[in-house]
Biopython code that builds the backbone (N, CA, C, O; Angstrom):
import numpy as np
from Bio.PDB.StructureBuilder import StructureBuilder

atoms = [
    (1, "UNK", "N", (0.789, -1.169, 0.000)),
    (1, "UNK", "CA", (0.000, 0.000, 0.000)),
    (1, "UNK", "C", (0.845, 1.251, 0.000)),
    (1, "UNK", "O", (1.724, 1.438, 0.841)),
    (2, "UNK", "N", (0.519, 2.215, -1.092)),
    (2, "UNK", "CA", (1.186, 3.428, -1.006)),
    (2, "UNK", "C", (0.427, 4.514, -0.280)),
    (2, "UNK", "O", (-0.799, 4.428, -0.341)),
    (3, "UNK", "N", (0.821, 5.275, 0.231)),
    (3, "UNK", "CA", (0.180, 6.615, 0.992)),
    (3, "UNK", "C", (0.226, 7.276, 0.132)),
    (3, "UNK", "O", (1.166, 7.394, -0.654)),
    (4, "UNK", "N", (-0.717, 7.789, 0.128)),
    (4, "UNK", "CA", (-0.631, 9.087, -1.160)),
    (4, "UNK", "C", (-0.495, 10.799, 0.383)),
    (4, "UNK", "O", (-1.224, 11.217, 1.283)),
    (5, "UNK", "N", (0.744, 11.138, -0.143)),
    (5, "UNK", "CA", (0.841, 12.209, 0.637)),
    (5, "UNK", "C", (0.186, 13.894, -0.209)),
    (5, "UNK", "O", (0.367, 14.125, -1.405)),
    (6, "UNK", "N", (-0.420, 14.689, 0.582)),
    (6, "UNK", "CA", (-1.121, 15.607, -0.446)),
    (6, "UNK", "C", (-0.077, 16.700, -0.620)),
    (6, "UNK", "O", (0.613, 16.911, 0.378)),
    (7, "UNK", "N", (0.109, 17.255, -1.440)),
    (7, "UNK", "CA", (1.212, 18.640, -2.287)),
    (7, "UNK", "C", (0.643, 19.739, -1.385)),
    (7, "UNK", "O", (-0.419, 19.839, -1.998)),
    (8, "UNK", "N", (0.548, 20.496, -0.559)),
    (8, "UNK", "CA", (0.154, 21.812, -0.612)),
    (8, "UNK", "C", (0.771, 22.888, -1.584)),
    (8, "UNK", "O", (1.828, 22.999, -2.206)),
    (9, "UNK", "N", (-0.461, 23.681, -1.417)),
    (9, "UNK", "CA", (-0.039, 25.243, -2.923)),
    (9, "UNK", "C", (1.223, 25.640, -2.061)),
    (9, "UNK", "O", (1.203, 25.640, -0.830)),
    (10, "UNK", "N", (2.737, 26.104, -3.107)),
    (10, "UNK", "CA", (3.072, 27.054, -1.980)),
    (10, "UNK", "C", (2.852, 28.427, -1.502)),
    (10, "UNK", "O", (2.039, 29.194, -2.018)),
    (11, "UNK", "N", (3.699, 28.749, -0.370)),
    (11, "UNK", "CA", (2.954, 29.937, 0.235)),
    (11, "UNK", "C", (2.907, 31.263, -0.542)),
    (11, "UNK", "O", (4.093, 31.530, -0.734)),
    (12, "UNK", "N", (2.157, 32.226, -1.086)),
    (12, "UNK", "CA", (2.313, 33.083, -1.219)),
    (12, "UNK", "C", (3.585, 34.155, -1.044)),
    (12, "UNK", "O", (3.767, 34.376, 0.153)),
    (13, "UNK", "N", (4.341, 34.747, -1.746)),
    (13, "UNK", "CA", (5.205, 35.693, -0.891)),
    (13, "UNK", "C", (4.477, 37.175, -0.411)),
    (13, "UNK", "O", (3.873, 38.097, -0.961)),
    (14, "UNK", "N", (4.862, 36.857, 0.771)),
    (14, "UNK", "CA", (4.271, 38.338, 1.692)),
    (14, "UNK", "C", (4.672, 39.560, 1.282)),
    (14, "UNK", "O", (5.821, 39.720, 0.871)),
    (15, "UNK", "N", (4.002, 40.322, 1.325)),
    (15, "UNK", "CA", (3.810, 41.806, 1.150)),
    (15, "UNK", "C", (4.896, 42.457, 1.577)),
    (15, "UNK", "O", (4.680, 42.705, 2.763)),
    (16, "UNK", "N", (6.403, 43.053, 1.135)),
    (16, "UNK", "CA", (7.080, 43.935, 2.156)),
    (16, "UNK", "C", (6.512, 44.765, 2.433)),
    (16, "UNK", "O", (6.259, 45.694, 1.667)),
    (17, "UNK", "N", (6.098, 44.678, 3.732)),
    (17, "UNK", "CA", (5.954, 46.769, 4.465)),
    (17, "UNK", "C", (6.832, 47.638, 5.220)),
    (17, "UNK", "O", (7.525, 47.266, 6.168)),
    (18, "UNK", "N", (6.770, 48.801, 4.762)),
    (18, "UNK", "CA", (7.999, 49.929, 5.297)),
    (18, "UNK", "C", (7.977, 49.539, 6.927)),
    (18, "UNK", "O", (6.979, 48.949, 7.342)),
    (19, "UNK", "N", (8.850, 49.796, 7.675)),
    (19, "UNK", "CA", (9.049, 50.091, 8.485)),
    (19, "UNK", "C", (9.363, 51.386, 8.823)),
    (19, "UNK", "O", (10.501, 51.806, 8.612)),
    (20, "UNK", "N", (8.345, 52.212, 9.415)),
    (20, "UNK", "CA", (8.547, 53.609, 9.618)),
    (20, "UNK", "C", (9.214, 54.006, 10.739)),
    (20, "UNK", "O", (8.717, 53.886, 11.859)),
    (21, "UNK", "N", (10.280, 54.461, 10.541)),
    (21, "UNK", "CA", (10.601, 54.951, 12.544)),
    (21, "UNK", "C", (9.973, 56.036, 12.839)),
    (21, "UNK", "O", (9.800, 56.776, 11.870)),
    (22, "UNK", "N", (9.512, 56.452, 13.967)),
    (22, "UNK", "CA", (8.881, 57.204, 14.292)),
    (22, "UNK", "C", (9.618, 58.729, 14.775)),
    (22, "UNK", "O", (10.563, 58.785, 15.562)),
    (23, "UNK", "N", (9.071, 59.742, 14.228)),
    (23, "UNK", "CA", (10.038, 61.595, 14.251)),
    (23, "UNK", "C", (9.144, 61.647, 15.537)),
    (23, "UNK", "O", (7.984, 61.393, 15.864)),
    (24, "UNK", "N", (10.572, 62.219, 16.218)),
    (24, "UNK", "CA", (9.838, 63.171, 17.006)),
    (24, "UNK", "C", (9.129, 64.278, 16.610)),
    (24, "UNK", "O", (9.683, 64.587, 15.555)),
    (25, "UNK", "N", (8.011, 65.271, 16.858)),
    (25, "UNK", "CA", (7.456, 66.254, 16.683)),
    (25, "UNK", "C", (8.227, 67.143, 16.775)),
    (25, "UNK", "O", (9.199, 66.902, 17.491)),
    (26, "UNK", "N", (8.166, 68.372, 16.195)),
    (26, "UNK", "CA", (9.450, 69.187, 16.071)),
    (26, "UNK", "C", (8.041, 70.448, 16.965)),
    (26, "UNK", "O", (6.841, 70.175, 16.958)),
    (27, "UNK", "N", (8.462, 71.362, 17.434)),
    (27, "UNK", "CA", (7.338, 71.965, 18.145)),
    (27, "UNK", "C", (7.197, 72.861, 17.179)),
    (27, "UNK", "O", (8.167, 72.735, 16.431)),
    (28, "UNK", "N", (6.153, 74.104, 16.630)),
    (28, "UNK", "CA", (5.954, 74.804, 15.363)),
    (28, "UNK", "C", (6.346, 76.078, 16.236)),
    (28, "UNK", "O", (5.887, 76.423, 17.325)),
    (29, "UNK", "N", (7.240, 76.627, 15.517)),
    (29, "UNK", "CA", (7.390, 78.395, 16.394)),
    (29, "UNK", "C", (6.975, 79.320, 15.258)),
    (29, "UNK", "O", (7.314, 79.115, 14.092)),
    (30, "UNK", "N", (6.108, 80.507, 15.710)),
    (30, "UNK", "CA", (6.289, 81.482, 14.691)),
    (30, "UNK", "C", (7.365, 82.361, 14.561)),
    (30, "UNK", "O", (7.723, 83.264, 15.317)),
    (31, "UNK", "N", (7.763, 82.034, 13.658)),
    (31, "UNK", "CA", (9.421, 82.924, 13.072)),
    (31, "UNK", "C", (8.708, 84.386, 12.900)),
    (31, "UNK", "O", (9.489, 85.306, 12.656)),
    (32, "UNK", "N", (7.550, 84.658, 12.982)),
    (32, "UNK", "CA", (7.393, 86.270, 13.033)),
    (32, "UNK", "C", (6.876, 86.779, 14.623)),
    (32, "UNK", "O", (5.675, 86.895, 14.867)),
    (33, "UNK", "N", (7.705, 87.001, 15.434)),
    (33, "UNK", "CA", (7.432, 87.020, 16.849)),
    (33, "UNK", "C", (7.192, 88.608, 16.818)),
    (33, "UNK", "O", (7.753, 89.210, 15.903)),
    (34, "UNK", "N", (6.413, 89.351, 17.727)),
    (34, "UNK", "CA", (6.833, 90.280, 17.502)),
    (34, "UNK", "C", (7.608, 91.555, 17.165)),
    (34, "UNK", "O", (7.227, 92.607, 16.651)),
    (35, "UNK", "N", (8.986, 91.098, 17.671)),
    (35, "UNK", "CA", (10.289, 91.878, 17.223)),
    (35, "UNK", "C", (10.961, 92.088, 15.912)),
    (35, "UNK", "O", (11.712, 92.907, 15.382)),
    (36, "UNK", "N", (9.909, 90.173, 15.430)),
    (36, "UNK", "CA", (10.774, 90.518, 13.909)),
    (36, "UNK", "C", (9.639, 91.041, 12.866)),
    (36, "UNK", "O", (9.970, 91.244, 11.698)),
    (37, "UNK", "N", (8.450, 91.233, 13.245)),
    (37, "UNK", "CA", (7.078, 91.984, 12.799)),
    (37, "UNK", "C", (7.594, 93.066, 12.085)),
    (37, "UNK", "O", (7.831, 93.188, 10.883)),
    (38, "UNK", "N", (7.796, 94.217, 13.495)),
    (38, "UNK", "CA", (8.092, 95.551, 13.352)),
    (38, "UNK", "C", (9.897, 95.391, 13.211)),
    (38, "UNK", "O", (10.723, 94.741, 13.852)),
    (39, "UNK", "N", (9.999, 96.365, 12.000)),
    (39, "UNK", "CA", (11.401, 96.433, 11.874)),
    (39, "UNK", "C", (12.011, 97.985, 12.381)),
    (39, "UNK", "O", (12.910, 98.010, 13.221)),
    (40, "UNK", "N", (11.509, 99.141, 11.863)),
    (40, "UNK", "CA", (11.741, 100.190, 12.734)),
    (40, "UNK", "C", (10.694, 101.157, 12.491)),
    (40, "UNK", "O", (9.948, 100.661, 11.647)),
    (41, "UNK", "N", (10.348, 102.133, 12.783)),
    (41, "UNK", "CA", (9.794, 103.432, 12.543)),
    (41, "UNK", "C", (10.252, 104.262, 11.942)),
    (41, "UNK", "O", (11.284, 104.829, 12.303)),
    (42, "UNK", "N", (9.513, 104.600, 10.705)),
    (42, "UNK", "CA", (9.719, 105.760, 9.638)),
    (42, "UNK", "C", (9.925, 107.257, 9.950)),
    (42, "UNK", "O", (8.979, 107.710, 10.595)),
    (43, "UNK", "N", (10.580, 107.862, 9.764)),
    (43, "UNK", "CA", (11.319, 109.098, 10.742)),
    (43, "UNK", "C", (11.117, 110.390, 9.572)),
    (43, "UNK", "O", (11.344, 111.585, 9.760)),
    (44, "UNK", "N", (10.517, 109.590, 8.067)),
    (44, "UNK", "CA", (10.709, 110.744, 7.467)),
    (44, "UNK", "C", (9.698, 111.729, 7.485)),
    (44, "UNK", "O", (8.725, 111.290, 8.097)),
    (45, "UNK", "N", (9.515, 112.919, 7.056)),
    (45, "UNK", "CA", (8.909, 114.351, 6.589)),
    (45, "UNK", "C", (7.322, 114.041, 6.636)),
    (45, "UNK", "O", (6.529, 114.731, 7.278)),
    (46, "UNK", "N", (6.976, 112.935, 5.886)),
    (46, "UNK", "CA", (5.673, 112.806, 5.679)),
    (46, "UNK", "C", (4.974, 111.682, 6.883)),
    (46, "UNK", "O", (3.811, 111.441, 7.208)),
    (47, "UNK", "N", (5.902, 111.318, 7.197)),
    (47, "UNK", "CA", (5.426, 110.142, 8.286)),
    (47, "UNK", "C", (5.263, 111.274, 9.731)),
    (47, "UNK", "O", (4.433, 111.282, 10.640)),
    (48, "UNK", "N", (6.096, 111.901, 9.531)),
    (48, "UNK", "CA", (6.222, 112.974, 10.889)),
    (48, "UNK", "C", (4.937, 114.009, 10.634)),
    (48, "UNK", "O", (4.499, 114.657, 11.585)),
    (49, "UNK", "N", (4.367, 114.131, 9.328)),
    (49, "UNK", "CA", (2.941, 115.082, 9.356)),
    (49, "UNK", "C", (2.231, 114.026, 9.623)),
    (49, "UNK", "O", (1.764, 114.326, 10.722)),
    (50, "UNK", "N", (1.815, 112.950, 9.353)),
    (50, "UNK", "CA", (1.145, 112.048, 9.565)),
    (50, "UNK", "C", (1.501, 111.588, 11.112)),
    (50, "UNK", "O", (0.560, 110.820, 11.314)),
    (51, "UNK", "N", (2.179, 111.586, 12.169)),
    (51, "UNK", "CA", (1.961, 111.908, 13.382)),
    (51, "UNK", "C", (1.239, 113.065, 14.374)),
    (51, "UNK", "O", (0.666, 113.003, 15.462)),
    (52, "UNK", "N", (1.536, 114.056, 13.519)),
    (52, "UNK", "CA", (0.995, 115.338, 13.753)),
    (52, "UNK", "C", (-0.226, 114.969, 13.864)),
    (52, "UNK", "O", (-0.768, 114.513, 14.870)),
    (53, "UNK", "N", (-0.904, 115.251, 12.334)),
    (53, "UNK", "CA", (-2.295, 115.764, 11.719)),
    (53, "UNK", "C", (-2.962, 114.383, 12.013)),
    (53, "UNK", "O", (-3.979, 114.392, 12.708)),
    (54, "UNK", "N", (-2.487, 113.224, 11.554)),
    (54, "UNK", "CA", (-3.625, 112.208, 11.571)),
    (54, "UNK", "C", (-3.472, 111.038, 13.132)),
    (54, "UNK", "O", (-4.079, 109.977, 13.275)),
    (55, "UNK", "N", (-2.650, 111.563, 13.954)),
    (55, "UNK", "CA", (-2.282, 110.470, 15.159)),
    (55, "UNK", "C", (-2.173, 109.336, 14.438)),
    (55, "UNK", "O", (-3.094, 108.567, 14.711)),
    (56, "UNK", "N", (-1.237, 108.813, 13.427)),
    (56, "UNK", "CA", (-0.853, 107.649, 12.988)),
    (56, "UNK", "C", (0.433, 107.245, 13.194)),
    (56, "UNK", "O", (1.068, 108.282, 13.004)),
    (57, "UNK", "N", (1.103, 106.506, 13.427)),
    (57, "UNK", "CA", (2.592, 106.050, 13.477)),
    (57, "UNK", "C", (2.589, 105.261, 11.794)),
    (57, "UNK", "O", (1.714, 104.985, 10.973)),
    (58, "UNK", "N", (3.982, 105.121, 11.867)),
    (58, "UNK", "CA", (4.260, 104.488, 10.203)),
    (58, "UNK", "C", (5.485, 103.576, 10.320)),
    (58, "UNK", "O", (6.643, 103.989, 10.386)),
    (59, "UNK", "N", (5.165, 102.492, 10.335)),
    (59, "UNK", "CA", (6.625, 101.881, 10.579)),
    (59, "UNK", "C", (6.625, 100.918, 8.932)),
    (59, "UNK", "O", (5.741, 100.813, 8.082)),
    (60, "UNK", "N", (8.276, 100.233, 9.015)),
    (60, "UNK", "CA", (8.485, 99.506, 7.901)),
    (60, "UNK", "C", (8.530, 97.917, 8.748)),
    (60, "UNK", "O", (9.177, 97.622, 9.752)),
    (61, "UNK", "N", (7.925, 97.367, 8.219)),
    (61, "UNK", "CA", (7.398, 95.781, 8.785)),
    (61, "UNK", "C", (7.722, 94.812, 7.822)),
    (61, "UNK", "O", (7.983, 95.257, 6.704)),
    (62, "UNK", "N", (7.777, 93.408, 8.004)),
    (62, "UNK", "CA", (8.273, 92.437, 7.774)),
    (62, "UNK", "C", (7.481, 92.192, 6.567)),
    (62, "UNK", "O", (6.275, 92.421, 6.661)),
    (63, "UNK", "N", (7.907, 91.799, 5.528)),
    (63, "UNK", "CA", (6.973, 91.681, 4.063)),
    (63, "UNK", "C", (5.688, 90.303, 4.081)),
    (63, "UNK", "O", (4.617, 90.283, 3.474)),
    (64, "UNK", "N", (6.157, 89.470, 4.812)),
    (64, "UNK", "CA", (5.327, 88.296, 5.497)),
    (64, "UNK", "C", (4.569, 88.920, 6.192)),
    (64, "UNK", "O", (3.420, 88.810, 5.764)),
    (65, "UNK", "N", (4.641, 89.505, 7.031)),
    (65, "UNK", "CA", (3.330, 90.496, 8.114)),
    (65, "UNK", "C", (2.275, 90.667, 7.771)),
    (65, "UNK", "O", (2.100, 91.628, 7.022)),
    (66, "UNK", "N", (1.133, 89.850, 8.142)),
    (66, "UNK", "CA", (-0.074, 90.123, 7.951)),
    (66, "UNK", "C", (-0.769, 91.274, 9.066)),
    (66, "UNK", "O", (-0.543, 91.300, 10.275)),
    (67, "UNK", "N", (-1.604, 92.137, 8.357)),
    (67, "UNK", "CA", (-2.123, 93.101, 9.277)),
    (67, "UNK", "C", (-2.760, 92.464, 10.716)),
    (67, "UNK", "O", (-2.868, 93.208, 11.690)),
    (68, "UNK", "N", (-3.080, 91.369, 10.773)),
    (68, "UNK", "CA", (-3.472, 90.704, 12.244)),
    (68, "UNK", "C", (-2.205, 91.198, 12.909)),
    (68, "UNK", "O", (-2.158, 92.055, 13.792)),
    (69, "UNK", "N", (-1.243, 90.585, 12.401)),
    (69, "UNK", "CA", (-0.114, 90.204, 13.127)),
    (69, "UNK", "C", (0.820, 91.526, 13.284)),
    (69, "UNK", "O", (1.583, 91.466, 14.249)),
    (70, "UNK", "N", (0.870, 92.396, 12.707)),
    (70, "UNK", "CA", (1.116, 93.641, 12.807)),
    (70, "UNK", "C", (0.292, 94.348, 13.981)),
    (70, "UNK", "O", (1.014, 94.797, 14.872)),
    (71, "UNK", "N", (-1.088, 94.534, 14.150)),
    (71, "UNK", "CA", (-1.655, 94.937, 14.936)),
    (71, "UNK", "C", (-1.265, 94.101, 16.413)),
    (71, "UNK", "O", (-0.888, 94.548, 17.497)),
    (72, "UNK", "N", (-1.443, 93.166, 16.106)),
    (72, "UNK", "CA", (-1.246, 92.742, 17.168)),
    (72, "UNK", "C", (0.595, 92.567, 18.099)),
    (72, "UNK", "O", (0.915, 91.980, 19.134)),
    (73, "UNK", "N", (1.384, 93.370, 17.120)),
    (73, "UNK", "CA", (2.735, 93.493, 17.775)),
    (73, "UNK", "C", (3.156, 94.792, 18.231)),
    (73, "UNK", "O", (4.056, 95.028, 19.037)),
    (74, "UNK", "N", (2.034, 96.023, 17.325)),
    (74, "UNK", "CA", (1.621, 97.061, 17.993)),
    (74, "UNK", "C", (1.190, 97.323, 19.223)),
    (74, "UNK", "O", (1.393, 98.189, 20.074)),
    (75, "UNK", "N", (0.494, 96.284, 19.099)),
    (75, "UNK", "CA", (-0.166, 96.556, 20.710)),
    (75, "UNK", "C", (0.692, 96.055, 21.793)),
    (75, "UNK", "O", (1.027, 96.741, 22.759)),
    (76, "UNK", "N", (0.925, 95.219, 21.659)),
    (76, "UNK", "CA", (2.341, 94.173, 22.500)),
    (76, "UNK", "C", (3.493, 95.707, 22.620)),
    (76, "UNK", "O", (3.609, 96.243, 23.722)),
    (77, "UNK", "N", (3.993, 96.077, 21.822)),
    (77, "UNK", "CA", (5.280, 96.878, 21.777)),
    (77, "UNK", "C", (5.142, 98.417, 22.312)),
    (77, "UNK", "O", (5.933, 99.058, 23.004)),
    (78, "UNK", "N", (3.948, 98.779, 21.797)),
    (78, "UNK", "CA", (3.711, 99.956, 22.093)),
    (78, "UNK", "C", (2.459, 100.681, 23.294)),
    (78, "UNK", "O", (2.323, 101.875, 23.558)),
    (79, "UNK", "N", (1.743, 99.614, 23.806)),
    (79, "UNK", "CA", (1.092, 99.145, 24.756)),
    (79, "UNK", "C", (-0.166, 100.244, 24.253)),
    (79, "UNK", "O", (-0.593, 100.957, 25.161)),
    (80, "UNK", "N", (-0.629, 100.385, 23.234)),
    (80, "UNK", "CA", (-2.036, 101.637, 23.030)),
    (80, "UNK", "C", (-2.479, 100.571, 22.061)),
    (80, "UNK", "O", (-1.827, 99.626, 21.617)),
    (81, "UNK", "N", (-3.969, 100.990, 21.782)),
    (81, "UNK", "CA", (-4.942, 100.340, 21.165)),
    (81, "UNK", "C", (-4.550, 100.875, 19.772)),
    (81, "UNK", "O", (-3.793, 101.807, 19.503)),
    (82, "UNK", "N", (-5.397, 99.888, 18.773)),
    (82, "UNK", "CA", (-4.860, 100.553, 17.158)),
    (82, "UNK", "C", (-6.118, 100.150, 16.664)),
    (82, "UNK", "O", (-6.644, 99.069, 16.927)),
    (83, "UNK", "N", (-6.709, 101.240, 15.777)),
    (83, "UNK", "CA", (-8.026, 101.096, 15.117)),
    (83, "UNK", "C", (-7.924, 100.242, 14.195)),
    (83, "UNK", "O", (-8.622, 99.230, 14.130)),
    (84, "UNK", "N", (-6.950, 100.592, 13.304)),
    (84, "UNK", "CA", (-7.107, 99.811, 12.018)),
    (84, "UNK", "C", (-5.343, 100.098, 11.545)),
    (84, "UNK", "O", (-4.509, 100.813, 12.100)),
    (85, "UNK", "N", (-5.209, 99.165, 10.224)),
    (85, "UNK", "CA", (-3.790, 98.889, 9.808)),
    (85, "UNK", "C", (-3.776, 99.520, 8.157)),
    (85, "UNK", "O", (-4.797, 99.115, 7.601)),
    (86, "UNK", "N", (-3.038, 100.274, 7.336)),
    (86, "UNK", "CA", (-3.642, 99.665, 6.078)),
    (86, "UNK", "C", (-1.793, 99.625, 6.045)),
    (86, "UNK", "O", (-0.946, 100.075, 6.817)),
    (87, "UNK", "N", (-1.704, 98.751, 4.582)),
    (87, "UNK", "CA", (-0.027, 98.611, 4.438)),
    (87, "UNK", "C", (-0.141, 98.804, 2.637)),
    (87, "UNK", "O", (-1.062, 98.751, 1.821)),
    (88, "UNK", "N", (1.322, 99.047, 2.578)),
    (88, "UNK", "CA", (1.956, 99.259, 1.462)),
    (88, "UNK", "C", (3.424, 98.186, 1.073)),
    (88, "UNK", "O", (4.499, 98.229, 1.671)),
    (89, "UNK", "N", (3.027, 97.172, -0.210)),
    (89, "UNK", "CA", (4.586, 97.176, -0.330)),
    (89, "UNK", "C", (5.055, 97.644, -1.496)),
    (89, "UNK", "O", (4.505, 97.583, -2.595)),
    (90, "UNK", "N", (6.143, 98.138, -1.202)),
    (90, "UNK", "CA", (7.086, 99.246, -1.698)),
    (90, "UNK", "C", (7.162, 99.050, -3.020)),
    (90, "UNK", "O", (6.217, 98.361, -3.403)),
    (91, "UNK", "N", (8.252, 99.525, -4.297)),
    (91, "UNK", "CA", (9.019, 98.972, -4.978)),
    (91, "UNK", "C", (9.504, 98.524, -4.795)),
    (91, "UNK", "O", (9.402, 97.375, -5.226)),
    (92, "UNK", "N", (10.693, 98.900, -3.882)),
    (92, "UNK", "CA", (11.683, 98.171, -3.910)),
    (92, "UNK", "C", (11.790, 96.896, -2.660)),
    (92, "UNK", "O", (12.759, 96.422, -2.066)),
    (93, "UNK", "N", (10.499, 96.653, -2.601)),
    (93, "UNK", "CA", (10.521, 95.289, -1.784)),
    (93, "UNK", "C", (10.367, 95.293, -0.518)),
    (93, "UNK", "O", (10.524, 94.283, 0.168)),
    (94, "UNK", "N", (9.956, 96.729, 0.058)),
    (94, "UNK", "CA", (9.857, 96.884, 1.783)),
    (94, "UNK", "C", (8.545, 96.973, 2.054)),
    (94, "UNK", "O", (8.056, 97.526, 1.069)),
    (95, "UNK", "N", (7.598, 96.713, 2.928)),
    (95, "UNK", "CA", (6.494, 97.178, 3.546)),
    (95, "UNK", "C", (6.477, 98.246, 4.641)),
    (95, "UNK", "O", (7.332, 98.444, 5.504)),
    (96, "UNK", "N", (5.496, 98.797, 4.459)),
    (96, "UNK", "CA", (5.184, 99.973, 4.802)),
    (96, "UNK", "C", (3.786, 99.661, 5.793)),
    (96, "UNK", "O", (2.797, 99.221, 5.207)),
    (97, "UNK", "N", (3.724, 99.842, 6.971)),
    (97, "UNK", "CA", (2.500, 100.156, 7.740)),
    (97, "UNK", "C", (2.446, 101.395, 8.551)),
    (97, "UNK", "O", (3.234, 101.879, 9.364)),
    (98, "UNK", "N", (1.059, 101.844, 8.008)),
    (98, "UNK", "CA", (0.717, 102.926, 8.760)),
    (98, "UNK", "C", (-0.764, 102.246, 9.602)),
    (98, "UNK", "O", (-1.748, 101.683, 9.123)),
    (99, "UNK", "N", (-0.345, 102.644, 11.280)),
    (99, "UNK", "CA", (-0.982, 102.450, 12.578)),
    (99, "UNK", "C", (-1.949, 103.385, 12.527)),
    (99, "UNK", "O", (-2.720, 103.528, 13.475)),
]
sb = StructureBuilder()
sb.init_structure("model")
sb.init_model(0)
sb.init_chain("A")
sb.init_seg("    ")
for serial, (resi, resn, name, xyz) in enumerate(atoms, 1):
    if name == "N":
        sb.init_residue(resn, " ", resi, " ")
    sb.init_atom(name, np.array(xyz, "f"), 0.0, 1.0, " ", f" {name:<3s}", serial, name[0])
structure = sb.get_structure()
């Protein structure tokens, strides 16, 4: 008597999967903190009537600076309330906010 032994299929080859190592979280900082917002205050002729006549300040601000973020480094820096922002950028590549 012979045994009949049965063949199994062979196995499939398995799927490689990545092995991911795991990053630490890097923490998110805003690179526009207030200091680097405001860059200085405009000192010239027309910025100085526009202190006068309209109680506005005029500074040159970070070209990334969104008016939130402007206002809100105004207030931080200069400790007074600010109605409104409007900005200008330049020609030659600077922004301009008047407080």
């Amino acid at each position: 008597m012979v045994l009949k032994v049965k063949k199994e299929a062979p196995a499939l080859p398995k799927a490689k999967t990545k092995v991911k190592a795991f990053k630490a979280k890097k923490t998110v900082r805003n690179k526009l903190d207030r200091y680097a917002v405001i860059k200085f205050p405009l000192t010239t002729e027309s910025a100085m009537k526009k202190i006068e006549d309209n109680n506005t300040l005029v500074f040159t601000v970070d070209v990334k600076a969104n008016k939130h973020q402007i206002k809100q480094a105004v207030k931080k820096l200069c400790d007074m309330d600010v109605a409104k922002v409007n900005t200008l950028i330049q020609p030659d590549g600077e922004r301009k906010a008047w407080v």
